[in-house]
N, C-alpha and C positions, 0 to 999 in steps of 0.2 A: 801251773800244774803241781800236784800235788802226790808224794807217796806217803804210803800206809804198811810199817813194817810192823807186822805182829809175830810173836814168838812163843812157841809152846813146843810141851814135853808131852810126849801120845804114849798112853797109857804101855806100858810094855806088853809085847803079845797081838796088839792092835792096830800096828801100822798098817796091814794090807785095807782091813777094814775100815780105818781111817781113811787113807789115802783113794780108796772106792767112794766114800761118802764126800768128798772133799770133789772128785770131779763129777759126780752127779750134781752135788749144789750150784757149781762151775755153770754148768747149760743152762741156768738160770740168768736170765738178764738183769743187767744190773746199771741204772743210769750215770750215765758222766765215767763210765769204769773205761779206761785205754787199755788197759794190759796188765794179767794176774798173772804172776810163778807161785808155785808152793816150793819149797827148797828143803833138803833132809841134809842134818849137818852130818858131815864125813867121819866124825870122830865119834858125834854122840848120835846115834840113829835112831833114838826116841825125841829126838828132838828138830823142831822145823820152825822153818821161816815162811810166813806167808807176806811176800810184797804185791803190790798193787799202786797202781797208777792209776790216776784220778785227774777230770778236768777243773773239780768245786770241789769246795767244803759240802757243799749243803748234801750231792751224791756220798759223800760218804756217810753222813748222817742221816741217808735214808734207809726208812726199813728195810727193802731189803738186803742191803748192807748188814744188817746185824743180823737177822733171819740167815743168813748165809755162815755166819759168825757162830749163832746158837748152833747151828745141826751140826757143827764142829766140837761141841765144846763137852759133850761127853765121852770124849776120846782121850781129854787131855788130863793130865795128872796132877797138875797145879791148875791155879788159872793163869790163862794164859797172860802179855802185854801187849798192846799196842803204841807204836805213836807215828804221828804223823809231823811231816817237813813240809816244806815250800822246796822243788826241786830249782837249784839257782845256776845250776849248770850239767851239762850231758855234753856227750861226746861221741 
């Protein structure tokens, strides 16, 4: 099992609009996907975490993987990061 935490700063002004586009792209399926949060940090609220749990690598690198990823990305004010783990323990 694998997660995918990505991290970005949403344009100020644009969170609502954001975070609308971000659950519309959501209802799109998405292979090998187990479970997505989007997370708004507490301190900086232009700023969020997108985790995601994943069965393969190869689901993450599929397109609609990034197509999901793109219709995000003019919201964000830098570009964003990702990276991905081998999840080695849960609880």
């Amino acid at each position: 099992m694998l997660m995918r935490i990505t991290w970005g700063q949403v344009r100020p002004g644009f969170w609502d609009e954001f975070e609308e586009t971000f659950r519309q792209a959501a209802k799109q399926e998405m292979p090998g996907l187990i479970k997505r949060w989007m997370v708004r940090d507490t301190r900086d609220t232009n700023s969020m975490f997108i985790v995601t749990l994943w069965r393969d690598v190869e689901s993450i690198d599929d397109p609609c993987t990034m197509n999901f990823i793109n219709a995000l990305c003019p919201f964000f004010l830098v570009e964003y990061s990702a990276s991905v783990g081998e999840v080695v323990y849960e609880s």
